[in-house]
C-alpha positions in Angstrom: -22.6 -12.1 19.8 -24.9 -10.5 17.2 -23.4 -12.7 14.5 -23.9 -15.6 16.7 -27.7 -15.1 17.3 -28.9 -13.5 14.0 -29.5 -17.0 11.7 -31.6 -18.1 14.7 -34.0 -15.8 15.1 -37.1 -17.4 13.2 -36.6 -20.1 15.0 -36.4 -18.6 18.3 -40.1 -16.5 17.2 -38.5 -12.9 17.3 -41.0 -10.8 16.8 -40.6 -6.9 16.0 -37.2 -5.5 16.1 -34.5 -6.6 18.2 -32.3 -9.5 18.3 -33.3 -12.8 20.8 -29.9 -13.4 22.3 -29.6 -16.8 24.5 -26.6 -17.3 26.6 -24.9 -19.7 24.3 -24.8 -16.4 21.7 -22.6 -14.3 23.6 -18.8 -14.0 23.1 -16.4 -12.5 24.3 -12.9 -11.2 22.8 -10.1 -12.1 24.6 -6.2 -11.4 23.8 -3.4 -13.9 24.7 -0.4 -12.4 26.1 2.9 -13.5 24.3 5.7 -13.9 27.4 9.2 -13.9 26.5 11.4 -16.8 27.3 14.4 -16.4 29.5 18.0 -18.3 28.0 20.2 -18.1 30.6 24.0 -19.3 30.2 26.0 -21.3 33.0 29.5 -21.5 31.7 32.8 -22.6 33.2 35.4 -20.7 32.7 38.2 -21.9 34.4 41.6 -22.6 33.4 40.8 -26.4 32.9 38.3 -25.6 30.5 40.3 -24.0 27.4 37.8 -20.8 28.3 39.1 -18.6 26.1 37.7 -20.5 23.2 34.1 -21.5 25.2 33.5 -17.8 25.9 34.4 -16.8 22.2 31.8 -19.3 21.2 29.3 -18.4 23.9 29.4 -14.3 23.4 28.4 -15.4 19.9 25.5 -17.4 20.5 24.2 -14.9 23.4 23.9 -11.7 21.4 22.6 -14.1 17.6 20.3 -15.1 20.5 19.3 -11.7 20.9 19.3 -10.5 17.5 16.3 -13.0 16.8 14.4 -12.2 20.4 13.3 -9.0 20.1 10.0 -10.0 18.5 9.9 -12.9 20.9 10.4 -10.5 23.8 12.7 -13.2 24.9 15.7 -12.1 27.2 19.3 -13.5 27.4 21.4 -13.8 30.5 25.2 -15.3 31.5 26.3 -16.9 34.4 30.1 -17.7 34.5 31.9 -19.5 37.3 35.8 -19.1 38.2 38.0 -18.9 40.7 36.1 -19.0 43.9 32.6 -17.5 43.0 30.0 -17.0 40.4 29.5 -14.2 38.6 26.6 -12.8 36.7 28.3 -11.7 33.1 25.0 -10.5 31.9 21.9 -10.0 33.8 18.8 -11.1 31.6 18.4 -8.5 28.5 17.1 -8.1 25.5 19.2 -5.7 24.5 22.0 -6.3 21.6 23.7 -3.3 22.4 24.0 -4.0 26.3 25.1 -7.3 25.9 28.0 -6.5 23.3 29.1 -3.9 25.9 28.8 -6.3 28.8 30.4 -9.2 27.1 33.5 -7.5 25.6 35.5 -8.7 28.0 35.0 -11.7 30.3 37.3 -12.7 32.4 38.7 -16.7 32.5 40.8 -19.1 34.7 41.4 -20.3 37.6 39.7 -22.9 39.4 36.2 -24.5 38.9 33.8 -23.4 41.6 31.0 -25.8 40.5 28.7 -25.6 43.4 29.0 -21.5 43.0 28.2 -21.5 39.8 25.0 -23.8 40.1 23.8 -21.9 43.1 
């Protein structure tokens, strides 16, 4: 604000000491807030699908996911559908740690329970 009014004061006929602040002078800091982005994972892994290979493929890409979002504050999650129902393989984390643990063994085959998994 100061910065803002102090080259116009002549101009403005200050007078003694003080600044002459008009409205179009003020500012006012303000901080933008950096949310995270959530990746969430639908994968089939029924017996149809050759699984075994798709869930290889998708524990890797979920925790190098989560290796580059911490400073993004961005969160992971997986959703797989099998059998009869969905199941939630990894509720949204950040965490590289929790997600290695969670992921270490995920369960395939069976049929494909499409409208399960996108509900």
């Amino acid at each position: 604000t100061v910065q803002a009014a102090a080259p116009h004061q002549r101009a403005r006929g200050r007078s003694g000491p003080g600044l002459v602040v008009r409205r179009d002078d003020l500012r006012q800091a303000s901080r933008e807030g950096r949310e995270g982005n959530l990746v969430l994972f639908v994968v089939d892994a029924s017996g149809s699908m050759a699984a075994r290979q798709r869930m290889s493929a998708v524990k890797g890409a979920v925790l190098s996911l989560l290796l580059d979002a911490y400073q993004r504050r961005d969160k992971v999650g997986l959703v797989t559908f099998r059998g009869s129902a969905a199941d939630v393989a990894l509720p949204p984390t950040s965490s590289v740690d929790a997600a290695a643990v969670r992921l270490e063994s995920l369960p395939t085959g069976g049929r494909t329970p499409l409208a399960a998994g996108l509900l």
